[in-house]
Backbone as a printed PyTorch tensor [residue, N CA C, xyz], in Angstrom:
tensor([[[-43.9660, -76.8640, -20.9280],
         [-43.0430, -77.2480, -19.8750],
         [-43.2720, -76.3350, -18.6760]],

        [[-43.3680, -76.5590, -17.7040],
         [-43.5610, -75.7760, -16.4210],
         [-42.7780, -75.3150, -15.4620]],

        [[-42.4650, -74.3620, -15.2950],
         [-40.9580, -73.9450, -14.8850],
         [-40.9060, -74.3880, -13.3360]],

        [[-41.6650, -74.7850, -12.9010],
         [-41.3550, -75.5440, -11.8510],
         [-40.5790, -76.7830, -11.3950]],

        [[-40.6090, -77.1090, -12.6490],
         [-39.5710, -78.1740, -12.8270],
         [-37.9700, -78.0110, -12.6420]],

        [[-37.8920, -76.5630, -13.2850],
         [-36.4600, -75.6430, -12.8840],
         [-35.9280, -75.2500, -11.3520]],

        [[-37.0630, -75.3200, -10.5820],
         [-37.0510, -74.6790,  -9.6720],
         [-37.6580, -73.1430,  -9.4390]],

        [[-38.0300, -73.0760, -10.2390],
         [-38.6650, -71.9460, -10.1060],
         [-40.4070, -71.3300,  -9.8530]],

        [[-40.3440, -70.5920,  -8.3770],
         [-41.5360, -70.8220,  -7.7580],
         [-41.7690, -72.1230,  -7.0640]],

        [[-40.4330, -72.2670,  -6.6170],
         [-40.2310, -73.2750,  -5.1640],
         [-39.7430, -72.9320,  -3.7760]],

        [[-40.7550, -72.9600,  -2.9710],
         [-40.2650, -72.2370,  -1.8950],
         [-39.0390, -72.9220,  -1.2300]],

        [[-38.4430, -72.2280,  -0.6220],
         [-37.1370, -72.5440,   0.3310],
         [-37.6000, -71.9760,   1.7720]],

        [[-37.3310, -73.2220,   2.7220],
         [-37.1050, -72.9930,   3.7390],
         [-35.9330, -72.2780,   4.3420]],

        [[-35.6200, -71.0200,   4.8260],
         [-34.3390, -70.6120,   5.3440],
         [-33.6220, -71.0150,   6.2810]],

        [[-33.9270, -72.0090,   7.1280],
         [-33.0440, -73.2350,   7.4070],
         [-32.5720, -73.8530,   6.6200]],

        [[-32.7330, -74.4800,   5.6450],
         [-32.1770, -75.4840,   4.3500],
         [-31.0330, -74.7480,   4.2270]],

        [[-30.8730, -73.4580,   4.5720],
         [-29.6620, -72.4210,   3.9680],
         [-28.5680, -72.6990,   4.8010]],

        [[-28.5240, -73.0110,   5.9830],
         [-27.6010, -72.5180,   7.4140],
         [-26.5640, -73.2820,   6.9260]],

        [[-25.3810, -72.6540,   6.4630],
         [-24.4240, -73.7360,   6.7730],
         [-23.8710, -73.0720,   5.1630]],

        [[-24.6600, -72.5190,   4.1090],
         [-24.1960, -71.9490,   3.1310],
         [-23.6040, -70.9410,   3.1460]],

        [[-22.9960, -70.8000,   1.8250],
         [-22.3860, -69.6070,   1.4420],
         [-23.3100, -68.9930,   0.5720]],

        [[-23.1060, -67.5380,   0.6650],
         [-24.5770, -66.4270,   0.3670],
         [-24.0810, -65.5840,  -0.0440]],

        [[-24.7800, -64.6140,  -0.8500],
         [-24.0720, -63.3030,  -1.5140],
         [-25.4230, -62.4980,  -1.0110]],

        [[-25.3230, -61.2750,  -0.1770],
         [-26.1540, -60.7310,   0.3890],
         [-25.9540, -59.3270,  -0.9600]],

        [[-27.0030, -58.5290,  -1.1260],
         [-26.9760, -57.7560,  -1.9620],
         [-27.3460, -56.3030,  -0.4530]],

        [[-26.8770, -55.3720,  -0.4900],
         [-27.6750, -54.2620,   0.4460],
         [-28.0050, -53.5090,  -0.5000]],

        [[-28.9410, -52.0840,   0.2180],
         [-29.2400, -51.1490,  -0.1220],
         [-28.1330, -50.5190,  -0.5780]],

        [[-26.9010, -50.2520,  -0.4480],
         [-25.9400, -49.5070,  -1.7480],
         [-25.9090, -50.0090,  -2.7480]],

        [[-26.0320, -49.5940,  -3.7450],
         [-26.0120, -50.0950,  -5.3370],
         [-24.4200, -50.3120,  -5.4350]],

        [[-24.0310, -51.6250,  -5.5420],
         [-23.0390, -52.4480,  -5.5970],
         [-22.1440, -53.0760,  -4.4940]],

        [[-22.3190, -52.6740,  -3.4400],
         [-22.1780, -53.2620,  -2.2940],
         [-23.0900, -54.6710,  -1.9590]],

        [[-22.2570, -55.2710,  -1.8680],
         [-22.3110, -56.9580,  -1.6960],
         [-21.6630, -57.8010,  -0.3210]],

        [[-22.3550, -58.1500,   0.5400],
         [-21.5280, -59.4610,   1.6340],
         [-21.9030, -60.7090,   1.2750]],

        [[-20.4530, -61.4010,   1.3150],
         [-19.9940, -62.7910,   1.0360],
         [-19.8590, -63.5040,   2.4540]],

        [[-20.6130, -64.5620,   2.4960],
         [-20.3300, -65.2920,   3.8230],
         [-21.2460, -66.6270,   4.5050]],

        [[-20.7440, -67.0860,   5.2250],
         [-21.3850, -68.3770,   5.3230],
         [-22.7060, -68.8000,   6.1800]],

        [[-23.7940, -68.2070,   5.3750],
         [-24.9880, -68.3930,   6.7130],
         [-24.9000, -69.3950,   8.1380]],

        [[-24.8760, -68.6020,   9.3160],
         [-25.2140, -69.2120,  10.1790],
         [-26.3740, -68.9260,  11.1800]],

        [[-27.1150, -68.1080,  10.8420],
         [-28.4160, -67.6200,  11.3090],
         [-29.5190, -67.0000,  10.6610]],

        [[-30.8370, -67.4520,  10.2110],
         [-31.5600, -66.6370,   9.4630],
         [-32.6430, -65.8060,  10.5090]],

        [[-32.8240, -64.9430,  11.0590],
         [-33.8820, -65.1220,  12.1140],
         [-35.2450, -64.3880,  11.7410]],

        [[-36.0540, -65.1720,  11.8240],
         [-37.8640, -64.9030,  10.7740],
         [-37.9600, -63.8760,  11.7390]],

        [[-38.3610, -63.6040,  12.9150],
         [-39.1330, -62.3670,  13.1900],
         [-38.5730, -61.1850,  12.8880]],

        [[-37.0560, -60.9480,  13.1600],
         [-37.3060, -59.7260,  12.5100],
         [-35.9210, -59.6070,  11.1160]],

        [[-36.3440, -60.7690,  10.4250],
         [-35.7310, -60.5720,   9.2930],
         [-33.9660, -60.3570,   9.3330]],

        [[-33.5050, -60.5220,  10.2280],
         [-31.7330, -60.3520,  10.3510],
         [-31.2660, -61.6160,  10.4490]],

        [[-29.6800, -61.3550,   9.6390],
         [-29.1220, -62.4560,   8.8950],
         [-27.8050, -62.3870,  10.0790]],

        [[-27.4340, -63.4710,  10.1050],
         [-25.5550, -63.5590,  10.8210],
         [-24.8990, -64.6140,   9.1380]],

        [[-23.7500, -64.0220,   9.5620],
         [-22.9110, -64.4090,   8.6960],
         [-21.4770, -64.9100,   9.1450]],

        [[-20.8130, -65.8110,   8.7370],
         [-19.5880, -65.8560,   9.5170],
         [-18.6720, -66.2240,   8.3320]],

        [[-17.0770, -65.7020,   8.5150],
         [-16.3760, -65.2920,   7.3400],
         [-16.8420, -64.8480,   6.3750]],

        [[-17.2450, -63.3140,   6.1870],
         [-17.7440, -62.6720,   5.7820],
         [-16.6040, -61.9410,   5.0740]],

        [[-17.5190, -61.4980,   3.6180],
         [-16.3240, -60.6170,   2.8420],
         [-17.0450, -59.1670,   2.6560]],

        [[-16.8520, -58.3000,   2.4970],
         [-17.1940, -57.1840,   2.0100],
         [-16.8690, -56.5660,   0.7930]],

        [[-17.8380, -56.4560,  -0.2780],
         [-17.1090, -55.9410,  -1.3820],
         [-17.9300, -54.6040,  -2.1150]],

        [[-17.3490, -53.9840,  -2.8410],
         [-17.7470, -53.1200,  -3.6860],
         [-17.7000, -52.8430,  -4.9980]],

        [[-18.5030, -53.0210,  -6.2250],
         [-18.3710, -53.0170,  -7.1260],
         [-18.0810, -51.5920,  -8.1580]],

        [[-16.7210, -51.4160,  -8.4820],
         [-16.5060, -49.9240,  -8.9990],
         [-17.1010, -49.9280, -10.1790]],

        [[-16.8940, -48.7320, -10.8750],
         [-17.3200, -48.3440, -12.4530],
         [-16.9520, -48.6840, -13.2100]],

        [[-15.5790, -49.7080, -13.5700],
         [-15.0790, -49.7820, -14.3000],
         [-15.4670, -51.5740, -14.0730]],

        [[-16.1050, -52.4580, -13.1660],
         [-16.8100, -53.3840, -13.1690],
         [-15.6610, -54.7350, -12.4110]],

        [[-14.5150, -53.9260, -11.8600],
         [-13.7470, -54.1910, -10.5870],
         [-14.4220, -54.6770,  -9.2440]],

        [[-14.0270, -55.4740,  -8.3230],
         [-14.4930, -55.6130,  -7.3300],
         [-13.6360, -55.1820,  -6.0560]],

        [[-13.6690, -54.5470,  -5.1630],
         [-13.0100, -53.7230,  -4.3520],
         [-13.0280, -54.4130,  -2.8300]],

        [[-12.4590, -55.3540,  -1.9860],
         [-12.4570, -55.7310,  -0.8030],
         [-12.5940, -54.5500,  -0.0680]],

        [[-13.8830, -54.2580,   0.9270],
         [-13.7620, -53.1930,   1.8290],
         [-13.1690, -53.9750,   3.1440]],

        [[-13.5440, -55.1070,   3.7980],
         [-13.1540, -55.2750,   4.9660],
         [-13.8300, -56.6580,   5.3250]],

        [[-13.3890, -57.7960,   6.0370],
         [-13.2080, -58.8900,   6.3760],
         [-13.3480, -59.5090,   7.1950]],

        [[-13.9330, -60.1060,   7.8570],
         [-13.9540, -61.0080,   9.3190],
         [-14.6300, -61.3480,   9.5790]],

        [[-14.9220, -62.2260,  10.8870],
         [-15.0860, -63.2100,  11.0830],
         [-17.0980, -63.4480,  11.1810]],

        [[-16.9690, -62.4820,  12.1460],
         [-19.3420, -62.5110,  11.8700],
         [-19.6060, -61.1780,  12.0890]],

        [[-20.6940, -61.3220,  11.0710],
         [-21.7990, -59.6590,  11.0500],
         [-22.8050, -60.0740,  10.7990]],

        [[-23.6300, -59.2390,  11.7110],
         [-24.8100, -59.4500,  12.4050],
         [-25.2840, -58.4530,  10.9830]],

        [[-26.5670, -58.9170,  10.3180],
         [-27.0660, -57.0400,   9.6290],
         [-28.4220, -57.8660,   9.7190]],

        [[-29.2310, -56.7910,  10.1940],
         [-30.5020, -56.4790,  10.3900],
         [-31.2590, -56.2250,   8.8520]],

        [[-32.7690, -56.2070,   8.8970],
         [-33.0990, -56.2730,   7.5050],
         [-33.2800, -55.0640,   7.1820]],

        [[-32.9720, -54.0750,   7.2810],
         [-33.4150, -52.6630,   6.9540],
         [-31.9760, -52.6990,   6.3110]],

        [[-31.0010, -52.9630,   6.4450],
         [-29.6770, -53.1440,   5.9030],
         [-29.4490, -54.1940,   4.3200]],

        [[-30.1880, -54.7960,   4.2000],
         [-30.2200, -55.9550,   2.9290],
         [-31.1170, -56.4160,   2.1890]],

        [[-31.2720, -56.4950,   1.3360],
         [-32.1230, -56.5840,  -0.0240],
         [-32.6450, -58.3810,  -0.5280]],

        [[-31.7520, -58.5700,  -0.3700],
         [-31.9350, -60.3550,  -1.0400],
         [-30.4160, -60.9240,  -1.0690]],

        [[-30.6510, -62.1830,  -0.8220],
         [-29.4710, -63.3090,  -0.5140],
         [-29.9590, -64.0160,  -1.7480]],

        [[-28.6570, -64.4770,  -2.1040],
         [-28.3610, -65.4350,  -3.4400],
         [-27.4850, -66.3360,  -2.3290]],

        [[-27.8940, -67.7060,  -2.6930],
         [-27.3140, -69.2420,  -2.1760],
         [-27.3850, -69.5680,  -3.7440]],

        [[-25.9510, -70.3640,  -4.2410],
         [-25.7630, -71.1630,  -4.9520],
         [-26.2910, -72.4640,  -5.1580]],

        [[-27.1430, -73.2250,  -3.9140],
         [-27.7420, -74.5850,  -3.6930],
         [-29.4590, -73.9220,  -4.4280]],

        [[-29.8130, -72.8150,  -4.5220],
         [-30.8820, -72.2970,  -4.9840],
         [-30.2290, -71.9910,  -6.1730]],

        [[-29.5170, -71.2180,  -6.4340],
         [-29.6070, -70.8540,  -7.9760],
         [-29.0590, -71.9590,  -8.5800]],

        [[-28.5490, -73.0310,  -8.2700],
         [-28.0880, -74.3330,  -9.4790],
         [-29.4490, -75.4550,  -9.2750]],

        [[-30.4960, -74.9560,  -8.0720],
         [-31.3460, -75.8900,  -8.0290],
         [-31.3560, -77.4360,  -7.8140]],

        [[-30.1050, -77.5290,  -7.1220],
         [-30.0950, -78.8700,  -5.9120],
         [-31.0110, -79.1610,  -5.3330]],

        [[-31.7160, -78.7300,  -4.9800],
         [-32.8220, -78.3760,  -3.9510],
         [-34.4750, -79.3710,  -4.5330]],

        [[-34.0890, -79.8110,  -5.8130],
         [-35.2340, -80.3490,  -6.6400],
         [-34.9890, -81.4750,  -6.1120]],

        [[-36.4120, -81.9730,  -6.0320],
         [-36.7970, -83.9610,  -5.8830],
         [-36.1900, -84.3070,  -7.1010]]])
């Protein structure tokens, strides 16, 4: 069986994304932004987000609201990888 069939090792266009909701992972180990892509921009890799959540994941495996609103701009030296739900349930298949 070929896991391509799963979706996996299918490229995504980052337009296909605009308009989703995303879980951005950053460089702090458990720090996470929640929010609704509205900009991916290829040259230099920075994301906009609008209604955006901020969270933090404590030790005890709690999630901690740091702060809230409306768009943040983060540049790619700031973020690691975006998770879209239309990719990980694999809608996205012919």
């Amino acid at each position: 069986m070929d896991s391509k069939e799963y979706g996996y090792g299918k490229e995504i266009n980052t337009q296909e994304l605009v308009g989703e909701i995303v879980v951005v992972a950053t460089r702090l180990s458990g720090l996470e932004v929640k929010g609704k892509l509205r900009a991916f921009f290829e040259r230099t890799q920075a994301i906009t987000l609008s209604d955006y959540n901020i969270t933090m994941r404590q030790d005890d495996d709690t999630v901690k609201t740091l702060e809230k609103g409306d768009i943040i701009f983060m540049k790619q030296d700031s973020w690691l990888t975006m998770r879209a739900k239309t990719v990980m349930n694999r809608k996205l298949l012919a």
